[in-house]
N, C-alpha and C positions, 0 to 999 in steps of 0.2 A: 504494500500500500504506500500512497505517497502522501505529503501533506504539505500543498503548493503552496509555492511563496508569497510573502506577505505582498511582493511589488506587484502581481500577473493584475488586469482591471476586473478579470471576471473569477469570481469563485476563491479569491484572494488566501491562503489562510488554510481552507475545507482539506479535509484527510478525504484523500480520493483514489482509484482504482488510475494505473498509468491508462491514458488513452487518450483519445479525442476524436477531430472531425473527421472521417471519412472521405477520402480528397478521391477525384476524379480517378487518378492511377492507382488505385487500392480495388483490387480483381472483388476482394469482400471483405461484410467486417473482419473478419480472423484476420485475413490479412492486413487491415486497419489496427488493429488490435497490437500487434505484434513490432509493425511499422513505431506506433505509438509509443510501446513499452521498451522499443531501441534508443529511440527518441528520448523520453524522459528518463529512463534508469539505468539505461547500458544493456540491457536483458536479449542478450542473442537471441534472432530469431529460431536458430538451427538447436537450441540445448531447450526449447518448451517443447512437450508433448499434449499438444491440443486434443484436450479429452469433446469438447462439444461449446454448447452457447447455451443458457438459459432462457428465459421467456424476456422477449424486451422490454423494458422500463421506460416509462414520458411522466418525468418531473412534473413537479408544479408549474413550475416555470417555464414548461415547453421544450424542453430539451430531449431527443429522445435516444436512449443507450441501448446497445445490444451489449449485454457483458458475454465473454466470449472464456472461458474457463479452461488453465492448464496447469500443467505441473512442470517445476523446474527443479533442479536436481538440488540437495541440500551442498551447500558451499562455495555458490555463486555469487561471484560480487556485482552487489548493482551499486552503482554511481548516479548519483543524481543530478538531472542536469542544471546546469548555474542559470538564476535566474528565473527557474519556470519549477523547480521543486526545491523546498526546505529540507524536507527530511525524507526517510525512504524507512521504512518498518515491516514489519511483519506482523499478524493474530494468530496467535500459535492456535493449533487443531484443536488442544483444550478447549479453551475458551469457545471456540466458533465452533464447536458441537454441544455445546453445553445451555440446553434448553432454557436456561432460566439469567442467563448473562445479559440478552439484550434487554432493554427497558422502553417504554412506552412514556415517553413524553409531551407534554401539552405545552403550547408558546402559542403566543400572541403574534403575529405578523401580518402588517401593513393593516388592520385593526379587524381580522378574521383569527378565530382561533383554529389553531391547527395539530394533528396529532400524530408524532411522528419517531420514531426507534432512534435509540442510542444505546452504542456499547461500550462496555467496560474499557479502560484503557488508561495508566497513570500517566501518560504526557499527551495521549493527542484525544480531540473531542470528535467522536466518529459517531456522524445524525443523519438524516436526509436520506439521499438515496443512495451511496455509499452505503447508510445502516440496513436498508432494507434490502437492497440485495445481494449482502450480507445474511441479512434471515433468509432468503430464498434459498440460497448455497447453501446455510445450513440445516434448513428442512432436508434439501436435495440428499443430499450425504447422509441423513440420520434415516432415509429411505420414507420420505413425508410425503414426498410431491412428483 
């Protein structure tokens, strides 16, 4: 996971999944995906073993995400790129299998209440949609969905 930097105009801050826009010479998301995660973290395209995609995601705010789901081998260093990511972390398997980690939060925004998941985590604030599909992944793996 990343958690982009304070300087980017959009999403400033937010603990997020590497990725981004799907540009014209991107064959598909995965390959968007992949492209993205070379991009932000250093993460070789050739060392993920692309297990599949989950159900797509459309933000509040319009945005809409294909997360695209793989596995990278333990002891790969990812680098994060200057400027566009702060930090670079991991949610160890514990945690992101463990049913009762996520939590259900209520906030006030632009004067609509709204209601929406956060997880656990002692330095980065992980909400929005980032948290939820996070819960999806982990229904998926715990054999849910």
């Amino acid at each position: 996971m990343t958690r982009r930097s304070n300087a980017l105009a959009a999403h400033a801050g937010q603990v997020a999944f590497p990725g981004g826009k799907i540009e014209v010479f991107d064959a598909s998301a995965t390959d968007a995906a992949l492209r993205e995660a070379f991009e932000e973290v250093g993460l070789a395209p050739g060392v993920v073993e692309v297990l599949g995609r989950l159900d797509d995601y459309v933000t509040g705010t319009g945005f809409h995400v294909t997360p695209v789901v793989g596995l990278v081998p333990e002891g790969v260093v990812l680098v994060p790129a200057a400027g566009e990511v702060a930090a670079v972390f991991c949610l160890g398997f514990a945690m992101l299998l463990d049913p009762a980690a996520p939590r259900r939060r209520v906030a006030t925004f632009r004067g609509e209440k709204r209601e929406f998941w956060v997880w656990p985590d002692a330095e980065h604030f992980i909400w929005g949609a980032t948290a939820e599909i996070l819960v999806w992944l982990a229904g998926r793996l715990r054999g849910e969905g």
